[in-house]
C-alpha positions as CSV (number, residue, x, y, z in Angstrom):
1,X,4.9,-0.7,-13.5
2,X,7.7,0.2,-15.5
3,X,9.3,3.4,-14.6
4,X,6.7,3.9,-11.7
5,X,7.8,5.0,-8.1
6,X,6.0,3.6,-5.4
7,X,6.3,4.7,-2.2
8,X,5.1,2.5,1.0
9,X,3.4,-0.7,0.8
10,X,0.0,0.4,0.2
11,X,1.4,1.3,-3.1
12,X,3.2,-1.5,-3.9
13,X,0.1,-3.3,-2.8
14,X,-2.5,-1.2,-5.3
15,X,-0.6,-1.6,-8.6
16,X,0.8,-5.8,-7.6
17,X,-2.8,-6.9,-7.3
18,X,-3.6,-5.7,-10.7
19,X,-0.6,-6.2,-12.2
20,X,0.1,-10.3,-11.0
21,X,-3.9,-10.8,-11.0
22,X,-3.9,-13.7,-13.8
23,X,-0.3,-15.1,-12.3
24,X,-0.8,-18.9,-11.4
25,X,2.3,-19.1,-10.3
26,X,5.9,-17.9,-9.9
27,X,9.5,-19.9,-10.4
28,X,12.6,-17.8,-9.2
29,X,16.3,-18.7,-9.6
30,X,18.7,-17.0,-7.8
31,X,21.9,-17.0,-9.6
32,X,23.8,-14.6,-7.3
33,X,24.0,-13.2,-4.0
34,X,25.7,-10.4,-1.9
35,X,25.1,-9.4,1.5
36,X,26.5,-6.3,3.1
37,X,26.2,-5.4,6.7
38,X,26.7,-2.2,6.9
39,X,26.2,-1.6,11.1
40,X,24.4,-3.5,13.3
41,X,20.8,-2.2,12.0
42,X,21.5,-1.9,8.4
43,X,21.8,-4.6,5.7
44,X,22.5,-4.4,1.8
45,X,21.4,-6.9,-0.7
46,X,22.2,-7.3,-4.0
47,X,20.3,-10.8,-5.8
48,X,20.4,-11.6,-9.5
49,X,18.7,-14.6,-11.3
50,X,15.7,-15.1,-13.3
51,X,12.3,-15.7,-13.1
52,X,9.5,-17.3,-15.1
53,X,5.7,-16.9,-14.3
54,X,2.8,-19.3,-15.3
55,X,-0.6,-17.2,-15.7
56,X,-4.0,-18.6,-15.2
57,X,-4.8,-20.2,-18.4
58,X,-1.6,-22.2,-17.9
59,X,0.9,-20.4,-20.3
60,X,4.1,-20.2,-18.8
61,X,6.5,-17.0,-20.1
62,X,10.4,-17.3,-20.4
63,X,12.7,-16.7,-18.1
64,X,13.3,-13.1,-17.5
65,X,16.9,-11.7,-16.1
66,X,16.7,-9.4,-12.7
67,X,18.9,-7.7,-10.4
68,X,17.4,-6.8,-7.2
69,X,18.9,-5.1,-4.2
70,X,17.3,-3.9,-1.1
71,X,18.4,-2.3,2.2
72,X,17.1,-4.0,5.3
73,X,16.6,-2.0,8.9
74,X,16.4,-3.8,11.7
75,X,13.4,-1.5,13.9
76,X,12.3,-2.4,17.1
77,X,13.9,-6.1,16.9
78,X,11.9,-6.2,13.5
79,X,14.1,-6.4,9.8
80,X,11.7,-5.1,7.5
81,X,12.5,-3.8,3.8
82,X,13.5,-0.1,3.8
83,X,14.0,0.7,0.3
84,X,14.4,-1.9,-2.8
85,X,14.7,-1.7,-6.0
86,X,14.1,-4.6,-8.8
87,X,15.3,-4.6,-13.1
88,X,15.5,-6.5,-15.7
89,X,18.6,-6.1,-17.5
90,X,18.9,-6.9,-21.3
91,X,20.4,-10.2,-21.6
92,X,23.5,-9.5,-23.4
């Protein structure tokens, strides 16, 4: 995925099943977290933590670093996702 644009959630869809298909299971810890209303319909998000993931045969990984933001509408009484974006900084 890295460096890939994906545009719309049949996309996101396609390369996820692939990509997470031997994932058991996920642990997140969110370290941080900033919300930003920006008008009534409009939200900003900005999370940062870290996650670890178990795959199938039972190996679990080490925790990875992440910054994640995304911008929330609110359509038609609905808040759904608008754009996000997710990276894994370099621990320093």
């Amino acid at each position: 995925i890295e460096g890939d644009l994906l545009v719309g959630f049949s996309e996101v869809q396609e390369v996820t099943r692939s990509t997470y298909a031997n994932i058991a299971s996920q642990s997140i810890t969110i370290a941080e977290s900033h919300t930003t209303v920006l008008s009534p319909d409009l939200v900003y998000l900005v999370d940062r933590g870290s996650y670890a993931v178990r795959d199938t045969d039972g190996v679990t990984g080490p925790d990875t670093q992440f910054v994640f933001t995304a911008l929330w509408r609110n359509i038609d009484g609905a808040w759904k996702v608008h754009r996000a974006h997710i990276s894994n900084p370099t621990p320093e």
